[in-house]
N, C-alpha and C positions, 0 to 999 in steps of 0.2 A: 457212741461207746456205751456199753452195757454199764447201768449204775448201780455204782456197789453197796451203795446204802441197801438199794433194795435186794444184790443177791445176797450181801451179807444175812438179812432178815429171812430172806430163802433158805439160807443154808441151817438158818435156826430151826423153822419149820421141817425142813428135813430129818435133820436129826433126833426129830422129837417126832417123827414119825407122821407128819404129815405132809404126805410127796403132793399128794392133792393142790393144797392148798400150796404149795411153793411153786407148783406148776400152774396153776391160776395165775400168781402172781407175776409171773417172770413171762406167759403168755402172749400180753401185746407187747412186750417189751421185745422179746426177740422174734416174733413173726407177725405180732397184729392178729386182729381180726378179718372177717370181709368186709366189717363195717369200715373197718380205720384205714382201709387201703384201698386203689381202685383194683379193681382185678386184673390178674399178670398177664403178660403176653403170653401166647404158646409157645412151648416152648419142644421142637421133636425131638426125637433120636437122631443121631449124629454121630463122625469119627469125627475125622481131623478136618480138615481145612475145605470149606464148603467154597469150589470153583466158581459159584456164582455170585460170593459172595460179594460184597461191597464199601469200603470205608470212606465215609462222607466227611469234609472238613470244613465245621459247619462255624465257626468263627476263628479269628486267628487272633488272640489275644496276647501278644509278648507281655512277659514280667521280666523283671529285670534279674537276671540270672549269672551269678558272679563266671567269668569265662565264658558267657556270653553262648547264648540259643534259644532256641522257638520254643515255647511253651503252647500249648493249643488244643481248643477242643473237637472232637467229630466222633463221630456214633459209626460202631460196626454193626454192618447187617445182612445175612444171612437166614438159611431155609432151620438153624437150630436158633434164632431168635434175635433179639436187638440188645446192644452194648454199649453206654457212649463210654470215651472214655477221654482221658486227656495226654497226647503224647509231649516230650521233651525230647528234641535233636537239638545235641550240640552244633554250634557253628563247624562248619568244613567237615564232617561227619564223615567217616572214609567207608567204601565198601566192605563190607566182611567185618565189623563191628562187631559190639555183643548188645543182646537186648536184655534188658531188665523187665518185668512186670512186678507191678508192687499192689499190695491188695490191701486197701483199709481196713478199719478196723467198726465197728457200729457206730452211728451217727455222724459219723464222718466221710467226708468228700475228697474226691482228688485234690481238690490246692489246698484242703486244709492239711491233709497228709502230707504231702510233696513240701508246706509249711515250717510242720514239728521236726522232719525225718532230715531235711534238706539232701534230698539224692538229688536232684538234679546240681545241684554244684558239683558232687564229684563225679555226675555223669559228663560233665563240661569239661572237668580235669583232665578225665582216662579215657574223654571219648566215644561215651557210648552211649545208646539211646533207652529209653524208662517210659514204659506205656503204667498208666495209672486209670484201670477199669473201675466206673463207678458202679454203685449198687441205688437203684432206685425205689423209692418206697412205694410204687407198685408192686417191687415184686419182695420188697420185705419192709415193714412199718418202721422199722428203727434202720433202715439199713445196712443191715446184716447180711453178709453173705453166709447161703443157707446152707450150713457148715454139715448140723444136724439132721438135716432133712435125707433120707437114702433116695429121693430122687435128682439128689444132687451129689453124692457120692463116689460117683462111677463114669469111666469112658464111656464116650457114645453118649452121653445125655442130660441133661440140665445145664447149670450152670458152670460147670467143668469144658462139656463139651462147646460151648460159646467161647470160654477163655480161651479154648489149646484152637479153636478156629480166629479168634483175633489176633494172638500169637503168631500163626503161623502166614495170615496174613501180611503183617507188618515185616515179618524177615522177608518176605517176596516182596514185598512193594520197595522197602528202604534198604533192598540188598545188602544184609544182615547176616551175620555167622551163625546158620541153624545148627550151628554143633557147641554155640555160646550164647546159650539162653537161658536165662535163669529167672528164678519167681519167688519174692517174698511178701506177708503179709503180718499183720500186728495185731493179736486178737483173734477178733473174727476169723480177719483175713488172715494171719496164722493160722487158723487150723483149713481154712482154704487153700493156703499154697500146701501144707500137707498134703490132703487130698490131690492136686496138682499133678502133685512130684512122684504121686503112688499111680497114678490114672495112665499118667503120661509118660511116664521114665525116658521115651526117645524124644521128648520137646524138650522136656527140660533137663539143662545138664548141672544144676543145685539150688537147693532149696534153702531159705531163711526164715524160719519160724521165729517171731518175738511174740513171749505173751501168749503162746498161742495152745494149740492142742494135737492131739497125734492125729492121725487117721484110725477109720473107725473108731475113735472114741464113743459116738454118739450114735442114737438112731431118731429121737427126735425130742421133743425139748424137753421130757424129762430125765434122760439120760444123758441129755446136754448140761444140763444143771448139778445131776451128781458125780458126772467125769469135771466139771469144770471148779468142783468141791473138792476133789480127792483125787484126780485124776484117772488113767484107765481104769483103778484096780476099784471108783466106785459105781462100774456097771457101765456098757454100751453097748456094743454091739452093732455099730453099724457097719456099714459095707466099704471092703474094702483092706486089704493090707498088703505091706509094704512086702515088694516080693523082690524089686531089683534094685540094688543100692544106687541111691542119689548123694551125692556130696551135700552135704547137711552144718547150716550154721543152728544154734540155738541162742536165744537173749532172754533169759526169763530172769525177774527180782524173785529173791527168796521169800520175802513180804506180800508178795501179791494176793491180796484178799479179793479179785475177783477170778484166773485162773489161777487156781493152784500152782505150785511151782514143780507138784509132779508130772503135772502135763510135759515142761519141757523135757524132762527128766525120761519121759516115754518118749518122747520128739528122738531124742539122741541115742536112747535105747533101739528102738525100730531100726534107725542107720549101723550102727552096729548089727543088729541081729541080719540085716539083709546083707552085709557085708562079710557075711558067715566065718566071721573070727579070724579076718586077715588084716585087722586093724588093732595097733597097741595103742593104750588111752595111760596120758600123762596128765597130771595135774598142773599148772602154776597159778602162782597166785600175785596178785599183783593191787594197783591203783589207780584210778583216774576221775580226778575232779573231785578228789576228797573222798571218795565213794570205794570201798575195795569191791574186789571180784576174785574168783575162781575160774581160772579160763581150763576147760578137759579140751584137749587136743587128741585125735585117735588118727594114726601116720599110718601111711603104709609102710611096707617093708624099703621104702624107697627114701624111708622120712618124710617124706610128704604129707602135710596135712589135707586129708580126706571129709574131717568130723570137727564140728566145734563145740562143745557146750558155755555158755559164757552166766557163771550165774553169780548177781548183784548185789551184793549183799547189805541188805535193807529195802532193797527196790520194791517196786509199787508198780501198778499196771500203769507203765509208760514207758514211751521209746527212749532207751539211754542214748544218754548223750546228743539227744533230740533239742529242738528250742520250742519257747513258750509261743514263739509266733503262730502255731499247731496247738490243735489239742490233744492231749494223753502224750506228752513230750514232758521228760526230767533233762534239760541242759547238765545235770552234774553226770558220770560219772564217762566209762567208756562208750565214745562214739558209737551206735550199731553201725551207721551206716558207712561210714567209715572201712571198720572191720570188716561186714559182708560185703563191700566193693571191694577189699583188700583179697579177700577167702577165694569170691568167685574170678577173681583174675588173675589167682593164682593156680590156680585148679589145671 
């Protein structure tokens, strides 16, 4: 995860007018150098789901998983590039399920996520299955998914297009409900599953952003650094926007001194705006674990909640209601994960 000591000191720099030097600093921290990293794989253009592709199940490691299932690692690989990642099938796992995709956040690994977040217990609950794609520091030094970079932006190409082909993989292989698929990430991987949900509108049918950032916020790390300051309205410009409405959770802390808490704020805005004003947004406001929140709910004309905003009030860049066995996990207030299992199966 991105340390906030150092963006905090970035964000001083900036403001004092030296983008330079904040963009030095923050440099190997979210992309490395070619010294600090070995060099990435190729990576081509690409749509969806590459027929040749191939998913290797390269150890079977069970953890013990409340309701019981397979935790396990294997690498996806295909002609747009290589992905390991680690899936969770609940025991008796029925066809036509729903698939989850969860996306860490910087410095962080699939079990350490799957750790703080605990989605595989409620995937063991409700049933469904949870692929957790790693980010290797080959292809990023801190590993970061490369949020900011415009060659990762876009359908057809980077690391977007590897995701919606391991994706789409996994509902073929584990005969899975491609009309119940959904993607969330924390951070980093927030403003990735953005990207995601904008690239691919017919893979995924909702999106959970915690922490995280809009699409197109950025173009590359120094516009990643002053949307991740101030949110869209301090400069980006990368590629990419929301054109067809995705069901959209949000979890950002108001406190958060490393994304801003405009970012989510745009996260929920974009769903709205694609949703071209057929959605009404309520307030309540509520508490959990000592901790209040403000939950925006935006319903269709059906009542139905469509849109979540869920924001923490004192929160810090970590998963609510997440545990310390993780890191960037706050155990106090409302559940994310929880909620976003509750959101997308309800949808």
């Amino acid at each position: 995860m991105i340390d906030g000591k150092v963006m905090q000191e970035a964000f001083r720099l900036t403001r004092s007018g030296d983008a330079m030097g904040a963009t030095r600093m923050i440099q190997a921290m979210l992309a490395g150098t070619q010294e600090q990293a070995p060099s990435r794989p190729a990576l081509a253009d690409g749509g969806l789901i590459d027929l040749t592709a191939e998913t290797v199940d390269v150890s079977a490691t069970n953890e013990s998983i409340p309701g019981g299932g397979a935790f396990t690692d294997a690498v996806h690989r295909s002609k747009t590039g290589v992905l390991p990642y680690k899936l969770f099938l609940p025991d008796a796992l029925q066809p036509g399920a729903p698939l989850l995709v969860m996306l860490h956040g910087c410095t962080q690994t699939p079990d350490d996520f799957a750790r703080g977040t605990g989605m595989n217990a409620h995937a063991a609950e409700h049933g469904f299955a949870v692929a957790w794609p790693a980010q290797t520091q080959g292809n990023n030094a801190q590993r970061c998914w490369n949020w900011f970079d415009r060659n990762h932006q876009g359908r057809g190409k980077g690391e977007p297009a590897l995701m919606a082909g391991l994706t789409q993989a996994l509902v073929s292989e584990h005969r899975l409900d491609a009309r119940r698929v959904f993607i969330v990430g924390l951070s980093a991987g927030g403003a990735a599953a953005a990207v995601m949900a904008a690239a691919y509108p017919d893979i995924y049918a909702g999106v959970g952003v915690h922490s995280g950032l809009a699409c197109g916020a950025a173009s590359d790390i120094g516009s990643a650094l002053r949307a991740m300051g101030n949110g869209r309205g301090g400069g980006g410009g990368g590629e990419g926007t929301v054109r067809h409405f995705v069901p959209t959770i949000v979890f950002h802390g108001d406190s958060d001194a490393t994304v801003n808490k405009a970012n989510g704020e745009d996260v929920f805005a974009d769903a709205l705006a694609a949703a071209g004003g057929a959605l009404g947004v309520s307030d309540e406001a509520g508490s959990a674990g000592g901790v209040a929140y403000v939950r925006s709910v935006a319903r269709d004309r059906n009542g139905r909640a469509r849109a979540e905003k869920w924001s923490i009030r004192g929160g810090q860049h970590a998963w609510s209601g997440g545990s310390k066995a993780g890191s960037y996990a706050e155990p106090r207030g409302p559940d994310a994960s929880r909620e976003m299992a509750r959101f997308f199966l309800e949808l």
